[in-house]
N, C-alpha and C positions, 0 to 999 in steps of 0.2 A: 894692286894685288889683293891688299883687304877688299877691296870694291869688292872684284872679281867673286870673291871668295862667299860673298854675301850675297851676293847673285844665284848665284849656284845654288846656296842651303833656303835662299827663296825660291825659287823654283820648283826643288824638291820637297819642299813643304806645300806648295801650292798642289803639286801634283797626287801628293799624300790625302792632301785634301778633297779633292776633285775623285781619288778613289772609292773616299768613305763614303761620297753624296750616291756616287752610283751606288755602292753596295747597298746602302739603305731604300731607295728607291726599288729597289727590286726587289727586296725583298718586301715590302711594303704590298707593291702591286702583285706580288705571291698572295701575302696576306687578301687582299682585296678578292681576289679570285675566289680563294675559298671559302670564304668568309658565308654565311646564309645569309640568303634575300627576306624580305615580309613578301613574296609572291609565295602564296600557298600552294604548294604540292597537287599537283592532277588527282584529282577523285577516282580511286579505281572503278573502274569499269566490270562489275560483276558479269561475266557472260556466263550462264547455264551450261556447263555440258551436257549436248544433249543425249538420253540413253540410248543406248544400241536397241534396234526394235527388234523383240524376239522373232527369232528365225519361228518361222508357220511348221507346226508338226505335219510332214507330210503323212495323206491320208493313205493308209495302207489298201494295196489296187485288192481287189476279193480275188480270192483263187478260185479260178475259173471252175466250174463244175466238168466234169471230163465228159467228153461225149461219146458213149460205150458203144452208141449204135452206128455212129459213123467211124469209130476205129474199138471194136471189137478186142478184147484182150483176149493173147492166145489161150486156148483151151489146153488145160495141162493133162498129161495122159492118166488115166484111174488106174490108178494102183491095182497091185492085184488084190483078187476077193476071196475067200471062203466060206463054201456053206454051210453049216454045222452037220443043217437038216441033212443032206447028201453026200457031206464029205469030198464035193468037187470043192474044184480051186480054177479060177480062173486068171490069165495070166494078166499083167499091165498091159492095158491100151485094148482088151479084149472089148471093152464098152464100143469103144468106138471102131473097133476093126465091125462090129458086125452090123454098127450101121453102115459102111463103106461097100460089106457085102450084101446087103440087099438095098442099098440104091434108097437110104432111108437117109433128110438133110442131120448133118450133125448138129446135135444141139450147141447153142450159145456157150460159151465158158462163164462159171460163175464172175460177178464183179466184186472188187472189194468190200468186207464187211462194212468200210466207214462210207460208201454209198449210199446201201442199203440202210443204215439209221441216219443218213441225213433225209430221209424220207420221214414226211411226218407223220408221228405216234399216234393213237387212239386218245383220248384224256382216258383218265385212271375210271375204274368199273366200266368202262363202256366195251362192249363187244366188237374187235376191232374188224368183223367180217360182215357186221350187220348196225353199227352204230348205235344199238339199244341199249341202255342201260341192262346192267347183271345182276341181280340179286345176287349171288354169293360171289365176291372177284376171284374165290379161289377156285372157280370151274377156267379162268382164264390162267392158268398155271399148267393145264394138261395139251398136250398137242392134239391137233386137227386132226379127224378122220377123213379120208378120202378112198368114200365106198362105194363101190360098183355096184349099179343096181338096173337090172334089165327094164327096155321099157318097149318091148315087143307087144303086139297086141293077147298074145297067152300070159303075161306077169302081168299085165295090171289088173286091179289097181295094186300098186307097191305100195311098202307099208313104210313109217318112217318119213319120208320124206317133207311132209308138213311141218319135221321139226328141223330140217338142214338150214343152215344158215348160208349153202349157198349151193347150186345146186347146177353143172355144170355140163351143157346138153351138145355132143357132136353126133354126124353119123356115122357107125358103124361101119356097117358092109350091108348090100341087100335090099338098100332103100327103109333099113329102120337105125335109128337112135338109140344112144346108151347114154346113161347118165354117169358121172361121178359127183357125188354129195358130200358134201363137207359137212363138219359137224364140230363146234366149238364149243357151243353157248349152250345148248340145249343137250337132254339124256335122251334121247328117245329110247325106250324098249323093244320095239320091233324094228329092224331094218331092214331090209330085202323086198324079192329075190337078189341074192346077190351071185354077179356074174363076172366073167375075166375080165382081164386085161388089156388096153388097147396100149398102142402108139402116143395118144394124147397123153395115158396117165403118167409118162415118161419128161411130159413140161408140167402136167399140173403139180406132181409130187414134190419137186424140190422148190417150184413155186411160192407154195404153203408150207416150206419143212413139213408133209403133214406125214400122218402114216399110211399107208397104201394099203385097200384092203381089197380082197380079189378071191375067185376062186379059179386058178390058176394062167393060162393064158395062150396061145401060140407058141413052137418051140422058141421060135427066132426070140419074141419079145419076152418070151421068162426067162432067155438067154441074157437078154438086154438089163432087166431087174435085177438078177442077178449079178451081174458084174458092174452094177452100176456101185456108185461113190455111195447109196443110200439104202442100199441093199437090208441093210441087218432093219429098218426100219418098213418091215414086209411081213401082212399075215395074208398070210393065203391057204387054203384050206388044202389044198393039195400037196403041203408041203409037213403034212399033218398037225399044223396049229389048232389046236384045241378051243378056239375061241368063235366058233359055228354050233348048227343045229339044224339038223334037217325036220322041215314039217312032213304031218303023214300023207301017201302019197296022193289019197285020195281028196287032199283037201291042193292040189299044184295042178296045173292044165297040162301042164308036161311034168319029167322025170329031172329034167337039169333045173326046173323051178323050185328050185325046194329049199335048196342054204339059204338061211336067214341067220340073224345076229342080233347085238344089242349093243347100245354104246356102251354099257358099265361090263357088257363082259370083254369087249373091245379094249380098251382103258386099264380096265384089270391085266390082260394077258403084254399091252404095251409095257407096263410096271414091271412084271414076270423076264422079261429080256432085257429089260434096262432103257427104251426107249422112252419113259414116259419122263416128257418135260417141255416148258411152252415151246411154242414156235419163234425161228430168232427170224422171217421174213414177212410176219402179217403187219407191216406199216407202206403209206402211200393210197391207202384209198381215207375220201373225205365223205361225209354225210350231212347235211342238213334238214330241215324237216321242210326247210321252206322253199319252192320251187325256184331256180334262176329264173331271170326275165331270157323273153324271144322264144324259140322254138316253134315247132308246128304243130295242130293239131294230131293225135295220132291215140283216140281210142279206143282203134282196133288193129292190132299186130298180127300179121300174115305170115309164116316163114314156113314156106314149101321143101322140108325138108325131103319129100320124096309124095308129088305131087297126084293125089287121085289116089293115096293111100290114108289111112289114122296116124301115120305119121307127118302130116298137115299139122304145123303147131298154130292154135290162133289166141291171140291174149285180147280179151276184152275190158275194159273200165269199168269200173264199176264205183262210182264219186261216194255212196255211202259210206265202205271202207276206206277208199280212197287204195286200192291197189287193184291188180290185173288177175283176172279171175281167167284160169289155164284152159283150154282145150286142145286134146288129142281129135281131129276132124273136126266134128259138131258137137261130139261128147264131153261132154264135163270130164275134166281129168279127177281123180277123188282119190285121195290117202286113206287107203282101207282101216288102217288104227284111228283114224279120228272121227269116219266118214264124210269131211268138207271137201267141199273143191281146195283144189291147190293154189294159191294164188302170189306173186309176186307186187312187193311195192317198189322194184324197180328191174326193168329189165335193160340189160348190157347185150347190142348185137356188137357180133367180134366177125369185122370179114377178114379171114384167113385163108392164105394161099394152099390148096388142098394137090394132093400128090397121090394116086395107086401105086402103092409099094408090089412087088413082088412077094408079100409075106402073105400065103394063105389062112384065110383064117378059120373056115368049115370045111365039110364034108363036100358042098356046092361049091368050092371052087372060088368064091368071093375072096374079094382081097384087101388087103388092108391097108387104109387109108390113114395119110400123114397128113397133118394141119401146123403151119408154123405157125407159133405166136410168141414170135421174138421176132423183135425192132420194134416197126410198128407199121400200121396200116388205118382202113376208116375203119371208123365204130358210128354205133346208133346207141345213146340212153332212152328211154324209154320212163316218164315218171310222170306222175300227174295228170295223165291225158295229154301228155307235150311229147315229144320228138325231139332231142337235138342233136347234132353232128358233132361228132371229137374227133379227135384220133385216139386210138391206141396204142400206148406207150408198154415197151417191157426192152429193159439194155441188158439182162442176162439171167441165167438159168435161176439165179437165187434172187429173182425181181415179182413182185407182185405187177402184173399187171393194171395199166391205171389208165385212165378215161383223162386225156388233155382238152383241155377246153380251145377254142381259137386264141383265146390270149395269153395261151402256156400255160396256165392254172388249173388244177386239178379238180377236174366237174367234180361234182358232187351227187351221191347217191342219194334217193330217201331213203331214212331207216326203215331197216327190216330188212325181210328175206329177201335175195338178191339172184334173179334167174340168169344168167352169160350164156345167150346161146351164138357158141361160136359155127359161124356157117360156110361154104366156099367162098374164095372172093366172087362178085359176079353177080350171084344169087338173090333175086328179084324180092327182096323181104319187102311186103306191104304194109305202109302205113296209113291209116284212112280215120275220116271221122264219124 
């Protein structure tokens, strides 16, 4: 039994034993595990982040320029008008009712102002209807005259006119031409004979913001000035504006020869009504002094305005001045206040679609003739003893018309006086060497 018993508490001691070895061993080989190595740690690996590549500022697309002649912005009705002078009132929309009744095209509707100054400026003192430098810039501060001035073979020679800066030649009625002359830069003292109003001065006026001068007109068309949107910006003698003078009668060929004027009393009387202030549409024409390349020969200029009459206009070269010296036929044309011939250093042909309106304009039953110059059509410049081909450009009633070169660039005039003789489309204008 003692054996037995001793048996037992060996065993259980052995086993006792046998437990502690395991507990130690594992815990050891715990130890082991965690314990750090001499193998050195991985070298970090620096990688760059790379930067985000700035997003590319997209290039803003250009707003497109509108194009006013292939969609036309509607014409808004003209308000009604009153005439002081007369005490009539004419109603809204009266402008355009009475071109509807005589079969006369309705003008353009003005384009927006920010159009018309994206066109480019003159530089500062320059004359922007003739390119010349200005001795005082504050003669560029007054608006444009736009004066009617007869050029029948009884008014010439007309006086004035050597001093227009731009001098703008259709026909009439009859087989003769009228002038209207603009006047910016220069004072002339005489101007005349001065004579009505046609249908043309209905684009040139709002053309040039200028002021319309006239001695009175056809019912229809003083109907037309009148209700027009430009109205109060109108001296005309018949409407008893005090800013004429008749010569005596013995020194006129005829008795309607006689109203003449002057720019400073012009100018003065514009001051007197409230009109006088620059023109907000003389930009878009360009000048340089030096001629583009190409063209043709061309100097001598033919335009048959009514063929086998003095109303033959013919411009010759003349390389000394370097401008185009005028003829009425064969005759020297000549500006009676200065006595020189007339002469142009660049001449603008304008072929315009021409129309016989129904509106009588004499006693002989002649009628009065429409010319549009709006969109555009061909042109001819005329500078240097060259010829070149444009077209010409005009997108609305308040657009200086302008000379497009073939590459879409704005031809260029020489400085100086600048003759536009606008003619029918068709009309066989001669250019030769």
């Amino acid at each position: 039994m003692r054996c037995l018993r001793c048996w037992i508490w060996l065993s259980v001691f052995a086993f006792l034993l046998m437990a502690c070895g395991n507990s130690d061993s594992s815990e050891e080989g715990n130890q082991l595990s965690l314990a750090p190595t001499n193998t050195p740690p991985p070298e970090a690996t620096a990688t760059a982040t790379p930067s985000p590549e700035p997003s590319p500022t997209p290039t803003p697309e250009p707003t497109p320029t509108p194009d006013y002649i292939a969609n036309p912005p509607p014409r808004p009705t003209t308000p009604a008008q009153t005439v002081p002078e007369t005490g009539r009132t004419y109603p809204p929309g009266m402008y355009e009712y009475i071109h509807t009744q005589f079969d006369v095209p309705h003008p353009p509707a003005p384009v927006p102002d920010e159009f018309v100054q994206s066109l480019p400026a003159p530089p500062d003192g320059v004359c922007p209807l003739t390119g010349v430098p200005v001795d005082d810039p504050a003669v560029l501060q007054r608006r444009p005259l736009n004066v009617r001035i007869d050029n029948s073979p009884q008014g010439r020679p007309q006086s004035g006119l050597a001093f227009a800066d731009v001098v703008w030649e259709t026909l009439a009625e009859g087989g003769i031409t009228r002038f209207t002359a603009t006047f910016l830069c220069q004072t002339p003292e005489v101007i005349g004979p001065v004579r009505s109003a046609r249908l043309i001065d209905l684009q040139l006026w709002p053309m040039l913001d200028a002021i319309l001068v006239h001695v009175g007109a056809s019912q229809p068309v003083t109907d037309m000035i009148l209700s027009s949107p430009w109205n109060r910006a109108n001296i005309d003698e018949w409407l008893g504006h005090n800013a004429f003078y008749r010569i005596p009668a013995d020194q006129a060929a005829v008795s309607w020869l006689r109203t003449y004027t002057s720019a400073a009393r012009l100018w003065q009387f514009a001051e007197s009504i409230g009109e006088q202030r620059p023109s907000r549409t003389l930009r878009g024409w360009q000048f340089d002094a030096t001629p583009p390349d190409g063209g043709r020969p061309a100097r001598t200029v033919i335009i048959p305005y009514s063929p086998g009459t003095s109303s033959v206009v013919t411009y010759r070269y003349d390389a000394e001045s370097g401008r185009y010296l005028r003829y009425q036929g064969d005759t020297p044309h000549i500006d009676r206040t200065t006595g020189t011939q007339l002469s142009a250093a660049t001449i603008f042909i304008v072929f315009a679609d021409m129309t016989v309106t129904p509106i009588v304009e004499d006693s002989l039953g002649n009628k009065s003739l429409h010319f549009k110059v709006w969109g555009e059509g061909k042109g001819i410049v005329v500078r240097d003893g060259r010829a070149y081909d444009v077209t010409w450009r005009r997108e609305g009633e308040n657009v200086l018309i302008r000379p497009i070169a073939p590459d879409g660039s704005i031809f260029p005039f020489k400085p100086g006086p600048l003759w536009v003789q606008i003619v029918p489309t068709g009309m066989d204008v001669s250019l030769s060497e």
